[in-house]
PDB file of N, CA, C, O and CB in Angstrom:
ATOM      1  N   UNK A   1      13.319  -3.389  -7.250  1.00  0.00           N
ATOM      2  CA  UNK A   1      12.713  -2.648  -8.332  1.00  0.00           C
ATOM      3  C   UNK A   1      12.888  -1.151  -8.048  1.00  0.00           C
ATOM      4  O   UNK A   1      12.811  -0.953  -6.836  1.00  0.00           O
ATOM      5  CB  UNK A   1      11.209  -3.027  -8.496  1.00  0.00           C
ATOM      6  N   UNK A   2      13.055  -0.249  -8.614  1.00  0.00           N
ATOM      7  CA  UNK A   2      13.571   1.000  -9.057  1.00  0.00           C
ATOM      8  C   UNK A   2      12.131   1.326  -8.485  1.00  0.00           C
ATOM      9  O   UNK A   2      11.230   0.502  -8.645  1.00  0.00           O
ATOM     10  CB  UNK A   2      14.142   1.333 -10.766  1.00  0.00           C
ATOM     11  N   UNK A   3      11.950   2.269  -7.958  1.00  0.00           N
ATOM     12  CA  UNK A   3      10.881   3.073  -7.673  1.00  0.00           C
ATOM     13  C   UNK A   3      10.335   3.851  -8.923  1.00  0.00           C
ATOM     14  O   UNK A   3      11.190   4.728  -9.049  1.00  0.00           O
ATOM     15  CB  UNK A   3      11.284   3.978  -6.607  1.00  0.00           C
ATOM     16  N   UNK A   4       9.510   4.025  -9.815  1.00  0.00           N
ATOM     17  CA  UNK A   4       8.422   4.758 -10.660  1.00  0.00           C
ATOM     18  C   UNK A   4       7.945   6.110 -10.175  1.00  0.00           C
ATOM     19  O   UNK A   4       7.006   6.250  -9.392  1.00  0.00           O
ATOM     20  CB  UNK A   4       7.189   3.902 -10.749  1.00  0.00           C
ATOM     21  N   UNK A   5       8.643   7.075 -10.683  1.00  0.00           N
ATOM     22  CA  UNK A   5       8.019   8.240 -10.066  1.00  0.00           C
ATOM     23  C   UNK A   5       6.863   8.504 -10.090  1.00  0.00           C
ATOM     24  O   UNK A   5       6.320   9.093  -9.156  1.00  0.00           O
ATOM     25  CB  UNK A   5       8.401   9.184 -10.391  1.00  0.00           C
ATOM     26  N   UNK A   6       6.203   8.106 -11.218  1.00  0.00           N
ATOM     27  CA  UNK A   6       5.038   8.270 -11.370  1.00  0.00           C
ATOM     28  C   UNK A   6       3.732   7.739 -10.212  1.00  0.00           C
ATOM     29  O   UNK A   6       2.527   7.986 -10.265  1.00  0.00           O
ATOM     30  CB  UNK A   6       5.018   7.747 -12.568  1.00  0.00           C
ATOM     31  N   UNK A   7       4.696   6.744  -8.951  1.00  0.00           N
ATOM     32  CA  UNK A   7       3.673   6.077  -8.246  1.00  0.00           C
ATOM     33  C   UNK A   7       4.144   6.764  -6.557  1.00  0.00           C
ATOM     34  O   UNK A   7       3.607   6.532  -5.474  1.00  0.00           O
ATOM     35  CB  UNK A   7       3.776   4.127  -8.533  1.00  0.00           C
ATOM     36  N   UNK A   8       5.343   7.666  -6.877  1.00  0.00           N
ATOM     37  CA  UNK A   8       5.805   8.101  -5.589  1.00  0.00           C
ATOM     38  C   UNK A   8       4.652   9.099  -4.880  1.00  0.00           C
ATOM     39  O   UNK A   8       4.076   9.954  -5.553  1.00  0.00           O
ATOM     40  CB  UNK A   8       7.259   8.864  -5.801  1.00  0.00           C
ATOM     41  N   UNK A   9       4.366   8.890  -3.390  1.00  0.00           N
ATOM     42  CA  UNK A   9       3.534   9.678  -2.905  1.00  0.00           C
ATOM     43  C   UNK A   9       4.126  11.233  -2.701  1.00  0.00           C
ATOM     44  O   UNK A   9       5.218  11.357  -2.147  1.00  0.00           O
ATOM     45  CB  UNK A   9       3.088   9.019  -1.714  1.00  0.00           C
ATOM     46  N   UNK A  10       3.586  12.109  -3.035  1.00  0.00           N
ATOM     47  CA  UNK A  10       3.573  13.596  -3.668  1.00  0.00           C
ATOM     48  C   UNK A  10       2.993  14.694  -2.066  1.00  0.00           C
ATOM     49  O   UNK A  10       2.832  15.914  -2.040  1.00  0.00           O
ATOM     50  CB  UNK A  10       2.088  13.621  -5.389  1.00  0.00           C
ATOM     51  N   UNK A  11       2.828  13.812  -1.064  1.00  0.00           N
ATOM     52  CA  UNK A  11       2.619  14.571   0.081  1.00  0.00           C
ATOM     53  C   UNK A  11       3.589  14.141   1.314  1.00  0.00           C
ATOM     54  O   UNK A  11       3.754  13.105   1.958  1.00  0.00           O
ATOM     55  CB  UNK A  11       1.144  14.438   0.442  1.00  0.00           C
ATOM     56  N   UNK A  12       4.035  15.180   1.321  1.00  0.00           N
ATOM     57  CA  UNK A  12       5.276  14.818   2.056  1.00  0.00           C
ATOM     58  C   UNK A  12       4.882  14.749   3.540  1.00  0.00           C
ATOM     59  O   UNK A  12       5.918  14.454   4.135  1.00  0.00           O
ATOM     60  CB  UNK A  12       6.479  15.892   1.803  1.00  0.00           C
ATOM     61  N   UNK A  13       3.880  14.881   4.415  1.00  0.00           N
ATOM     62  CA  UNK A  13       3.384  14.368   5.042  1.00  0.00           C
ATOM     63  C   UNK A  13       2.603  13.124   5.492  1.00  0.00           C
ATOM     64  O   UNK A  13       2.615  12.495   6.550  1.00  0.00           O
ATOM     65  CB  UNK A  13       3.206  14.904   5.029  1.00  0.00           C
ATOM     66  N   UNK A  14       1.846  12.959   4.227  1.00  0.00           N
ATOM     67  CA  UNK A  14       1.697  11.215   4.351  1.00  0.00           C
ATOM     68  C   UNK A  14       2.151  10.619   3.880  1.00  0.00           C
ATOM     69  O   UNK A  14       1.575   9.566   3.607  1.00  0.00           O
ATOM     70  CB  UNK A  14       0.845  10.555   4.162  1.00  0.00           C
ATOM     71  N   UNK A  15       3.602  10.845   3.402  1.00  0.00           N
ATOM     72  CA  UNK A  15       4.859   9.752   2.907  1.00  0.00           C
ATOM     73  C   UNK A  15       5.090   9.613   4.856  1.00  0.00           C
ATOM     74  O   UNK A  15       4.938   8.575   5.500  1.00  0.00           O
ATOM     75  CB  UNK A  15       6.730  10.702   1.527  1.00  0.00           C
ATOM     76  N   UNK A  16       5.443  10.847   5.366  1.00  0.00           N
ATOM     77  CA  UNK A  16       6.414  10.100   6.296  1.00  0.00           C
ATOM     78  C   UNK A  16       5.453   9.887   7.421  1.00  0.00           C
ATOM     79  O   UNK A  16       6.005   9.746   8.512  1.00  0.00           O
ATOM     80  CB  UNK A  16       7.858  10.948   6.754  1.00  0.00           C
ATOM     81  N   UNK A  17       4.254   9.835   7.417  1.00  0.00           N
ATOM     82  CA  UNK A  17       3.505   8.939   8.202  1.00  0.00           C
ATOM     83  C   UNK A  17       3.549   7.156   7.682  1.00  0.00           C
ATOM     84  O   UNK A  17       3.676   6.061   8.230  1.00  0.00           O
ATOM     85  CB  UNK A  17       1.968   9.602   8.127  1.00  0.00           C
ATOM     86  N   UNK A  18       3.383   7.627   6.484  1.00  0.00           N
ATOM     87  CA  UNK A  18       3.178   5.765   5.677  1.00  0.00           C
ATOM     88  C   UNK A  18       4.743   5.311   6.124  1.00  0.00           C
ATOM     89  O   UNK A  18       4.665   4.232   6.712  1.00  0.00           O
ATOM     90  CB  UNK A  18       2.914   5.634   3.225  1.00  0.00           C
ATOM     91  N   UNK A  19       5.881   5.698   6.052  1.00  0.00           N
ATOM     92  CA  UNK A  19       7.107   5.108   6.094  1.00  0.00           C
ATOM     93  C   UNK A  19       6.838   4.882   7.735  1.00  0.00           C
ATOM     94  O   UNK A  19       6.602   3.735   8.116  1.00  0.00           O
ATOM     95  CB  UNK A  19       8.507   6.073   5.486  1.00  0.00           C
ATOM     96  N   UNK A  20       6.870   5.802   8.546  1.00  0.00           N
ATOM     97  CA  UNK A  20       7.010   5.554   9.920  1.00  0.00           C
ATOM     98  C   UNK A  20       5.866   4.203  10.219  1.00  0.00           C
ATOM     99  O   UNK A  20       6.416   3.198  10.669  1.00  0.00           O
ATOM    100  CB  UNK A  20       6.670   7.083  10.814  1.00  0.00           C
ATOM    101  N   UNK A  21       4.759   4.132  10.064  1.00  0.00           N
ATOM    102  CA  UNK A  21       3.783   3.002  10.420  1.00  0.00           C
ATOM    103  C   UNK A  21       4.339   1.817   9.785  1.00  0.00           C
ATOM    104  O   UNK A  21       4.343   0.727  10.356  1.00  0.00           O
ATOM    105  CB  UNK A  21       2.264   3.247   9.926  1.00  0.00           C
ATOM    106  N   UNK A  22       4.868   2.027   8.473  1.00  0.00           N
ATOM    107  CA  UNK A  22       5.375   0.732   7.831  1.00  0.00           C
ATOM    108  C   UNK A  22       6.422   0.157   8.617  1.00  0.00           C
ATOM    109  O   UNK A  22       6.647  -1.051   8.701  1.00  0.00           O
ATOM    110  CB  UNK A  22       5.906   0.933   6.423  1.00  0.00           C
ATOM    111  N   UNK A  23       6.851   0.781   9.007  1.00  0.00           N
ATOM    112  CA  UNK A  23       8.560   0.512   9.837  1.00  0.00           C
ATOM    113  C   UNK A  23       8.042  -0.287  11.374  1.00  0.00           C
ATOM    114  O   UNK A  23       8.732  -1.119  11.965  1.00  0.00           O
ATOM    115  CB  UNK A  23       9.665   2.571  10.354  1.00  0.00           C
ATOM    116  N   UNK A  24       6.851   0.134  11.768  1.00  0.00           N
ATOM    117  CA  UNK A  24       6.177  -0.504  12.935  1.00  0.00           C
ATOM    118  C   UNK A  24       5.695  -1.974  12.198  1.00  0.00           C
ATOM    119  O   UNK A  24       6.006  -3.063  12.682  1.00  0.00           O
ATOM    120  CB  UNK A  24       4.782   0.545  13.597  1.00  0.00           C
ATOM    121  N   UNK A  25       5.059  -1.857  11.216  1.00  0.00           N
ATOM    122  CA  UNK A  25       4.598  -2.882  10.380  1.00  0.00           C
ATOM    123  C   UNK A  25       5.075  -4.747  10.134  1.00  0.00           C
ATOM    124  O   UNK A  25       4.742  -5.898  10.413  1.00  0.00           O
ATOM    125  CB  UNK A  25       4.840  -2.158   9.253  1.00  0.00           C
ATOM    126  N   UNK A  26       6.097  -3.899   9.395  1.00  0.00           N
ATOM    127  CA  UNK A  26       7.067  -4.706   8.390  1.00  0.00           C
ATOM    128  C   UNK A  26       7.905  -5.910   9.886  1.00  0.00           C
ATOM    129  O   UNK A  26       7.807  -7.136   9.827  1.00  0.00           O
ATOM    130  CB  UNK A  26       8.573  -3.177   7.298  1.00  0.00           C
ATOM    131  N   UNK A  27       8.548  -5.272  10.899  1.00  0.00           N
ATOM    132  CA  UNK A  27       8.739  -6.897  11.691  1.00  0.00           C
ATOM    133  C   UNK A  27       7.662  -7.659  12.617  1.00  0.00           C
ATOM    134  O   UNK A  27       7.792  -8.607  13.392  1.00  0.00           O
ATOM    135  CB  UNK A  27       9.954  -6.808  12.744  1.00  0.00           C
ATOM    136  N   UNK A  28       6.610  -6.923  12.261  1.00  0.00           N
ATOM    137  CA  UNK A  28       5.855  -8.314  13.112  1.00  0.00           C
ATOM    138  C   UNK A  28       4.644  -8.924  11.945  1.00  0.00           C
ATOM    139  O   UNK A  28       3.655  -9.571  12.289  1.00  0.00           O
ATOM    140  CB  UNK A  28       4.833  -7.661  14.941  1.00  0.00           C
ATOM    141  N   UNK A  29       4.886  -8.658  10.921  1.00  0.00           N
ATOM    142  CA  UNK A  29       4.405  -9.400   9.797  1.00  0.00           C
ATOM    143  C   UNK A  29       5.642 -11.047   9.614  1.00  0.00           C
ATOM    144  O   UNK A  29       6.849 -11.048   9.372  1.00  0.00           O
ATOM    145  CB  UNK A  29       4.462  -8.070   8.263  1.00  0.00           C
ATOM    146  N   UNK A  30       4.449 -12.555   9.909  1.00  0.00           N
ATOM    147  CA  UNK A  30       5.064 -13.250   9.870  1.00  0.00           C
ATOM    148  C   UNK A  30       5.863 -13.362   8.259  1.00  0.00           C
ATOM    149  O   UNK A  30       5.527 -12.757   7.242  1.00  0.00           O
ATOM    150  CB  UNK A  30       4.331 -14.141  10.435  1.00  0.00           C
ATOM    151  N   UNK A  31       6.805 -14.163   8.395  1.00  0.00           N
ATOM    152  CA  UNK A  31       7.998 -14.259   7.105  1.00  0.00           C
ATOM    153  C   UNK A  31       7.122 -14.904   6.033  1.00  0.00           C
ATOM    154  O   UNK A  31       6.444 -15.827   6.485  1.00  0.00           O
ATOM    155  CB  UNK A  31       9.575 -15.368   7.449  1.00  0.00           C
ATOM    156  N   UNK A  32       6.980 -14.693   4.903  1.00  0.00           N
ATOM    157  CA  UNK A  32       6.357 -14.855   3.460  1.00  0.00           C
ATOM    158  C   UNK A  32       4.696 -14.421   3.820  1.00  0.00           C
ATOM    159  O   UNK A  32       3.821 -15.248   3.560  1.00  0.00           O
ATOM    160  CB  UNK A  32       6.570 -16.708   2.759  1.00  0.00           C
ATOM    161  N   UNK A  33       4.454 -13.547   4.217  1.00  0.00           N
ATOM    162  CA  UNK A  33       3.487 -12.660   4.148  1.00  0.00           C
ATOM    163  C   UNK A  33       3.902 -11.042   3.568  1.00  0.00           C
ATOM    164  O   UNK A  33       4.993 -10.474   3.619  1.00  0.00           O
ATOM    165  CB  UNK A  33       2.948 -12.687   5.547  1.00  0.00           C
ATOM    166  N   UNK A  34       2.638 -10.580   3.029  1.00  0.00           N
ATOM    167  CA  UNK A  34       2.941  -9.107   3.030  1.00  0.00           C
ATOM    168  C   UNK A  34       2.032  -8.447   3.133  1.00  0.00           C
ATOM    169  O   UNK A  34       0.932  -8.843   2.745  1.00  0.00           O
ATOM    170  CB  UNK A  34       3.516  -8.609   2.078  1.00  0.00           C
ATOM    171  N   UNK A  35       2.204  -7.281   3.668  1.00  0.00           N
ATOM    172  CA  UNK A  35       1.395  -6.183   4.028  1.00  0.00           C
ATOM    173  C   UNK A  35       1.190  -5.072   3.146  1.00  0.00           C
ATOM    174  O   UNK A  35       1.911  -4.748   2.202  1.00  0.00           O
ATOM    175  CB  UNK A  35       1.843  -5.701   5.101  1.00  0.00           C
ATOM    176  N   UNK A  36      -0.005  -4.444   3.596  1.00  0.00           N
ATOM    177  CA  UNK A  36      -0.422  -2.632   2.619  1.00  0.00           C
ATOM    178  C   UNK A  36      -0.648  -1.521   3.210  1.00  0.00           C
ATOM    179  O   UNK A  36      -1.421  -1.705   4.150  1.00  0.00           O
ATOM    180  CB  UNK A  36      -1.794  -2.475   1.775  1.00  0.00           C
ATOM    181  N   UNK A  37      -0.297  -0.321   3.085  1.00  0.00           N
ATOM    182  CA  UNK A  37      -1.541   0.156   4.014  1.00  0.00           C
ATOM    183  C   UNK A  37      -1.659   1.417   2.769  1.00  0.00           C
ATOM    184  O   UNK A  37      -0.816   1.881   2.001  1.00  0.00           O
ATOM    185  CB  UNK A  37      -1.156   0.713   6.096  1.00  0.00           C
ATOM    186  N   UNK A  38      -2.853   1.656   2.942  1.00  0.00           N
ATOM    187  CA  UNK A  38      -3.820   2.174   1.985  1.00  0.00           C
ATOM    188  C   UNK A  38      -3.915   3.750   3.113  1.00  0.00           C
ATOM    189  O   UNK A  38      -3.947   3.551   4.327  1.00  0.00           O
ATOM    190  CB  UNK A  38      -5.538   0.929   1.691  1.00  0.00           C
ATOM    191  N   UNK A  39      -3.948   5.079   2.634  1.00  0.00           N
ATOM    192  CA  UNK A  39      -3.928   6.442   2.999  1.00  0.00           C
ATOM    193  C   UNK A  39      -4.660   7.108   1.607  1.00  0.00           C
ATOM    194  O   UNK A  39      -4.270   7.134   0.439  1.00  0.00           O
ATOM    195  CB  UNK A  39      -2.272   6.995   3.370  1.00  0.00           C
ATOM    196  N   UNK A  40      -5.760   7.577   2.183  1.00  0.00           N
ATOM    197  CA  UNK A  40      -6.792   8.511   1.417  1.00  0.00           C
ATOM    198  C   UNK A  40      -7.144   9.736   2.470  1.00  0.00           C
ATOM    199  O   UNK A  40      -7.008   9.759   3.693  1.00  0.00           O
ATOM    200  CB  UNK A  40      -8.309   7.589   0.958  1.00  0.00           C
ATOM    201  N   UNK A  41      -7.706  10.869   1.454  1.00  0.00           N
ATOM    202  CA  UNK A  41      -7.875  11.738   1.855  1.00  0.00           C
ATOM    203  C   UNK A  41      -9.556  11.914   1.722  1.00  0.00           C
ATOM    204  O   UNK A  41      -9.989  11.615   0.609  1.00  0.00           O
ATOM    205  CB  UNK A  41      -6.954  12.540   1.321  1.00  0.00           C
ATOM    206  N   UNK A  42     -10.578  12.371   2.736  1.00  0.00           N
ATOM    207  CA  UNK A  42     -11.895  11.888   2.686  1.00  0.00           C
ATOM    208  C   UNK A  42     -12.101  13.001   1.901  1.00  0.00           C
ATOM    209  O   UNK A  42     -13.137  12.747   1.288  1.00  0.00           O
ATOM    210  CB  UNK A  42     -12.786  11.609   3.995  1.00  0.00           C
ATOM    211  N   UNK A  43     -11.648  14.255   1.517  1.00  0.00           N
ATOM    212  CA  UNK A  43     -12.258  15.294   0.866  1.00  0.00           C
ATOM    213  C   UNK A  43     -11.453  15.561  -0.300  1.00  0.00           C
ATOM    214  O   UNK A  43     -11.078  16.708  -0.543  1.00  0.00           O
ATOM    215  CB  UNK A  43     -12.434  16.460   1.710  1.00  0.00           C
ATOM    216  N   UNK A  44     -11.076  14.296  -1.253  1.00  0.00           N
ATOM    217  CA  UNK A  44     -10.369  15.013  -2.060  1.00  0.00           C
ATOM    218  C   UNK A  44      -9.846  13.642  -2.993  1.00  0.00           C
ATOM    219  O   UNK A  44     -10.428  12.613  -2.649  1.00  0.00           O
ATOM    220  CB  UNK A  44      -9.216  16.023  -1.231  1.00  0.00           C
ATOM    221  N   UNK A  45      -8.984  13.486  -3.961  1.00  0.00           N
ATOM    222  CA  UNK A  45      -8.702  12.535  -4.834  1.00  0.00           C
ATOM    223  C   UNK A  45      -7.304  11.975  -4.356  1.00  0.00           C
ATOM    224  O   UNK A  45      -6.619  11.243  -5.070  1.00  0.00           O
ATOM    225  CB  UNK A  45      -8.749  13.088  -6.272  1.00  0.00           C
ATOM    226  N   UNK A  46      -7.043  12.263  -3.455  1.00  0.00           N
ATOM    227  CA  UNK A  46      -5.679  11.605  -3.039  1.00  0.00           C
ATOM    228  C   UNK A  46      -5.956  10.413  -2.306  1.00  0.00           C
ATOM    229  O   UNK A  46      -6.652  10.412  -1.291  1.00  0.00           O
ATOM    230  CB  UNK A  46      -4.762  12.525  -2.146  1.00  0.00           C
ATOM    231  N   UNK A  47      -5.182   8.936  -3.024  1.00  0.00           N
ATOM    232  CA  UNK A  47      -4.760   7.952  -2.273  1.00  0.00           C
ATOM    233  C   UNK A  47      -3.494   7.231  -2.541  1.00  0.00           C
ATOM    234  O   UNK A  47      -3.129   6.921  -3.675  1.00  0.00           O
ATOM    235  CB  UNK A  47      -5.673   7.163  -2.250  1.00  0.00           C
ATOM    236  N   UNK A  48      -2.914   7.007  -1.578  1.00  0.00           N
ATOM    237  CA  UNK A  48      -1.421   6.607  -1.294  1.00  0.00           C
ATOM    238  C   UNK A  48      -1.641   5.141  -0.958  1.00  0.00           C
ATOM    239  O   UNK A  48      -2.724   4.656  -0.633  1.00  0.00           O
ATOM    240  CB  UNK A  48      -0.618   7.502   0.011  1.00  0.00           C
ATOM    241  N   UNK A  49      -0.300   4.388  -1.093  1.00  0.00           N
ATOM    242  CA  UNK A  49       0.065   3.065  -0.580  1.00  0.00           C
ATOM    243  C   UNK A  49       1.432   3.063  -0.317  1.00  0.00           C
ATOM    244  O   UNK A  49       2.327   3.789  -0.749  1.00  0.00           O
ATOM    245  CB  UNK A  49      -0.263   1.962  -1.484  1.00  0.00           C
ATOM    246  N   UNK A  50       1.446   2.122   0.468  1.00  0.00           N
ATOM    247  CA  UNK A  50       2.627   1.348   0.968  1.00  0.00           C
ATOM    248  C   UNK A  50       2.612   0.020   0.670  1.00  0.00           C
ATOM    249  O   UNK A  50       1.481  -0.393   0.416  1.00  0.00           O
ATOM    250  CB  UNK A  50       2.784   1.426   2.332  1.00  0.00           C
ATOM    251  N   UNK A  51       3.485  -0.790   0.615  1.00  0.00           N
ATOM    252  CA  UNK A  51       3.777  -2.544   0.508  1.00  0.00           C
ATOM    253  C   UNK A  51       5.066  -2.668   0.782  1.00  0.00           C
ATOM    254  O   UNK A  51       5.991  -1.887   0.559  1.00  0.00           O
ATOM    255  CB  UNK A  51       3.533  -3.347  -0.999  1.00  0.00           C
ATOM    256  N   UNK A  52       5.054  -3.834   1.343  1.00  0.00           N
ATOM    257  CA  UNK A  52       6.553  -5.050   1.781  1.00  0.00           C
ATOM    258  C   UNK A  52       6.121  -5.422   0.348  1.00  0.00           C
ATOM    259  O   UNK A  52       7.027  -4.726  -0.109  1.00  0.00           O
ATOM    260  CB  UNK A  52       6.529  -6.680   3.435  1.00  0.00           C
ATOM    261  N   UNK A  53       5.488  -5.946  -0.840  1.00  0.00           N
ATOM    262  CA  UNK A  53       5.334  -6.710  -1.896  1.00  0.00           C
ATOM    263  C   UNK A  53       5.705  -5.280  -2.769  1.00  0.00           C
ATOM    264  O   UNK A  53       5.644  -4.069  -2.556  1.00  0.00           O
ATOM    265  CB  UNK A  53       3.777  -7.611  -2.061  1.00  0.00           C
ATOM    266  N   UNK A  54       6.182  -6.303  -4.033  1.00  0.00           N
ATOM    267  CA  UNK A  54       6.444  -5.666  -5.650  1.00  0.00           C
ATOM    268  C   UNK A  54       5.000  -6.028  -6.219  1.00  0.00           C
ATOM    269  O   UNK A  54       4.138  -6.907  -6.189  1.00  0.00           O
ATOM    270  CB  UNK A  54       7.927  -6.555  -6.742  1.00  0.00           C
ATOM    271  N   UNK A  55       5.412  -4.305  -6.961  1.00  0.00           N
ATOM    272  CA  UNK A  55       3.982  -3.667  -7.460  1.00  0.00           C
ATOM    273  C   UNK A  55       2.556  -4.751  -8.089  1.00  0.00           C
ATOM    274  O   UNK A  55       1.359  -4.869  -7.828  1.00  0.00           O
ATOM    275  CB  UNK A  55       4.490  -2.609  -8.836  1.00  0.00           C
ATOM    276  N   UNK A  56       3.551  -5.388  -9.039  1.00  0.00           N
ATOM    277  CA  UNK A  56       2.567  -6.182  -9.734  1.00  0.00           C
ATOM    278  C   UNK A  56       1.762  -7.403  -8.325  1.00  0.00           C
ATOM    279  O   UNK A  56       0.572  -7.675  -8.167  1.00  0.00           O
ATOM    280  CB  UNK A  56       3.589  -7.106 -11.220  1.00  0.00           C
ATOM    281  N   UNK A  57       2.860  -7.843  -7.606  1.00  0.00           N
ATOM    282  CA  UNK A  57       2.002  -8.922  -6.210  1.00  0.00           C
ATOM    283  C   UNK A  57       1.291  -8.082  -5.887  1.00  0.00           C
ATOM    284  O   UNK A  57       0.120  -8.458  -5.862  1.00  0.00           O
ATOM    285  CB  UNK A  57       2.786  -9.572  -4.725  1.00  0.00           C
ATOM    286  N   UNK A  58       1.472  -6.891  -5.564  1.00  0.00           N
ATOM    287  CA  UNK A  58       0.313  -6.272  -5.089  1.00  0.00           C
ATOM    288  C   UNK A  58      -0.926  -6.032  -5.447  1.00  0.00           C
ATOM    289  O   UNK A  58      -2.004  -6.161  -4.867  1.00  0.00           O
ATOM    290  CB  UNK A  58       0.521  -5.465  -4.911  1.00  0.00           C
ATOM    291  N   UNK A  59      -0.574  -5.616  -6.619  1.00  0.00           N
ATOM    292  CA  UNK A  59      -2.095  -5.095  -7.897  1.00  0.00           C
ATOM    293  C   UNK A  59      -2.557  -7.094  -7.911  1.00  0.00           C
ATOM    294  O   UNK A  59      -3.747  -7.208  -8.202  1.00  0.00           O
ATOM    295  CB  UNK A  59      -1.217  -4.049 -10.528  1.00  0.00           C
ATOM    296  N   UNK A  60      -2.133  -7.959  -7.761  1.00  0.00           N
ATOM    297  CA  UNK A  60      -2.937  -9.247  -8.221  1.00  0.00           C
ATOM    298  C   UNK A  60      -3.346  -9.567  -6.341  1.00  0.00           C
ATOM    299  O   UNK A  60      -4.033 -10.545  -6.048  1.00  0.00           O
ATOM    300  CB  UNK A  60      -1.677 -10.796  -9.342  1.00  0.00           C
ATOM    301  N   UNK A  61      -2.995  -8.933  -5.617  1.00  0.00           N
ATOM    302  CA  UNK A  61      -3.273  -9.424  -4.019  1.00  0.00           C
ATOM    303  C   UNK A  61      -4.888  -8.275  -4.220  1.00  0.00           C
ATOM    304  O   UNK A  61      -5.803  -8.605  -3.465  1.00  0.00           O
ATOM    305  CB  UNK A  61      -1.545  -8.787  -2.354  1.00  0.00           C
ATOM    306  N   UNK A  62      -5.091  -7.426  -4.870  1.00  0.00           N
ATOM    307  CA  UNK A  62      -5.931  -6.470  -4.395  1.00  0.00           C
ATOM    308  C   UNK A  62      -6.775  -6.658  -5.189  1.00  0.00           C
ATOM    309  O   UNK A  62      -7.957  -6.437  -4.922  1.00  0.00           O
ATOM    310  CB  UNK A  62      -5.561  -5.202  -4.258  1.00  0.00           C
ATOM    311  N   UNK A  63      -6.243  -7.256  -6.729  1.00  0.00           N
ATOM    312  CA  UNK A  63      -7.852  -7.832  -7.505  1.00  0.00           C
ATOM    313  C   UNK A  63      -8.389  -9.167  -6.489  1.00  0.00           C
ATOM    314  O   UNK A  63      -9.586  -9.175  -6.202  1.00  0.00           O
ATOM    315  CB  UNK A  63      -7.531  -8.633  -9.568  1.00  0.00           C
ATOM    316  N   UNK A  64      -7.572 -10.196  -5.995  1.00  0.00           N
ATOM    317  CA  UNK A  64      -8.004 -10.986  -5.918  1.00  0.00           C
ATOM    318  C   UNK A  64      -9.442 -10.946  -4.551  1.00  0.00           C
ATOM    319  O   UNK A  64     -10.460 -11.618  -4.389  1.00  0.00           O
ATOM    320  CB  UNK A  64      -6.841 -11.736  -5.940  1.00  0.00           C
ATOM    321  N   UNK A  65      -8.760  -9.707  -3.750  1.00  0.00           N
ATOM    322  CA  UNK A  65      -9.476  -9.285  -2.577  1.00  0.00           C
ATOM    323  C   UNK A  65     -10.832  -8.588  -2.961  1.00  0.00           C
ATOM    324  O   UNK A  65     -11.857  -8.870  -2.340  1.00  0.00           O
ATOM    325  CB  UNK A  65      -8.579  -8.336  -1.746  1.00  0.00           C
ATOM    326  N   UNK A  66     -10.832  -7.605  -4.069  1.00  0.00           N
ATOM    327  CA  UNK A  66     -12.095  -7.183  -4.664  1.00  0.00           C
ATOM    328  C   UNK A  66     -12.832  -8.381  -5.368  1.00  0.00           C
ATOM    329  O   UNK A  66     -14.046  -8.427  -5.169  1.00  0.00           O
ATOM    330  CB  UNK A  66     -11.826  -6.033  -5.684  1.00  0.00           C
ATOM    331  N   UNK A  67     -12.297  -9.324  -6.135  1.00  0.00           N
ATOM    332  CA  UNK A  67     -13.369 -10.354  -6.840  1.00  0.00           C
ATOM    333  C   UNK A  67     -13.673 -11.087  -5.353  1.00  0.00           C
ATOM    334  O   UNK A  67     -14.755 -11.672  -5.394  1.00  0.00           O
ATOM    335  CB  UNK A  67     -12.619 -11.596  -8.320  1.00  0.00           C
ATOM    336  N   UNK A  68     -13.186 -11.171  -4.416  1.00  0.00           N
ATOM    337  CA  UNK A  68     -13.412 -12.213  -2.796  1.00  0.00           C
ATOM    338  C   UNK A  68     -14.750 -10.968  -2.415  1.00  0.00           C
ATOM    339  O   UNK A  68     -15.793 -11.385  -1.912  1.00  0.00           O
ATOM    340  CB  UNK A  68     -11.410 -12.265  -1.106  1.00  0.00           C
ATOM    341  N   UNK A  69     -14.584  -9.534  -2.697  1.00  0.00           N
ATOM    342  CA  UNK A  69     -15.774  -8.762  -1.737  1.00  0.00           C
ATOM    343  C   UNK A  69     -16.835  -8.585  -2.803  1.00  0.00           C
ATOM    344  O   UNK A  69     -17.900  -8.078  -2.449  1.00  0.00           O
ATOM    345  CB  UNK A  69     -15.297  -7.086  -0.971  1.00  0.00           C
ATOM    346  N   UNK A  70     -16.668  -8.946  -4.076  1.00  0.00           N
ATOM    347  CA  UNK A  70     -17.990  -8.608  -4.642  1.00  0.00           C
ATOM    348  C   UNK A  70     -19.355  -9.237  -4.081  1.00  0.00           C
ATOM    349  O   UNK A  70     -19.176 -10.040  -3.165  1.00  0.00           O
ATOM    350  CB  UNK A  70     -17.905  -8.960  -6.019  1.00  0.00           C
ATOM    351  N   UNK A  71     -20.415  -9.064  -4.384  1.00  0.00           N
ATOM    352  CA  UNK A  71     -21.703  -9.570  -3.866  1.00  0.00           C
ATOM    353  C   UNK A  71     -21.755 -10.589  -5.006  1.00  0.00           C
ATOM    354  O   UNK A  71     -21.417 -10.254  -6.141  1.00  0.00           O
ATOM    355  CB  UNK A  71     -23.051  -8.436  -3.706  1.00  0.00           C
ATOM    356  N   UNK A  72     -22.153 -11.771  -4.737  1.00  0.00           N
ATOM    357  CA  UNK A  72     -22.371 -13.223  -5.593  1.00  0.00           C
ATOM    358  C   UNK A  72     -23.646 -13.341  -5.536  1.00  0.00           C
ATOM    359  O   UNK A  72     -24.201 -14.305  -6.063  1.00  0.00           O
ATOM    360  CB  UNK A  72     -21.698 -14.628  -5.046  1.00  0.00           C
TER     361      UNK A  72
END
């Protein structure tokens, strides 16, 4: 899938932290699994991601994890 500019991370510092950790990541994740890693900034509106998964697996891996943490 074509990358979306609109979803490209815009800090060129925690792009190449997220690429470098992903690159640690991505081979010791067993085969048909996938990984995220989530980068926020505590004082401010910036949050970034990474994924081995396409966008949409992802957005349905992260509802399914918020309806799993709601309080019942």
């Amino acid at each position: 899938m074509d990358q979306d500019p609109r979803y490209e991370v815009d800090n060129p510092e925690a792009k190449a932290a997220m690429m470098r950790i992903a690159k640690l990541i991505a081979p010791l994740v067993p085969e048909g699994f996938g990984f995220s890693l989530f980068v926020f900034s505590f004082n401010g509106p910036d949050f970034f991601w990474i994924s081995n998964a396409e966008r949409p697996d992802m957005i349905k891996a992260l509802k399914e994890f918020i309806q799993r943490e709601q309080p019942q």
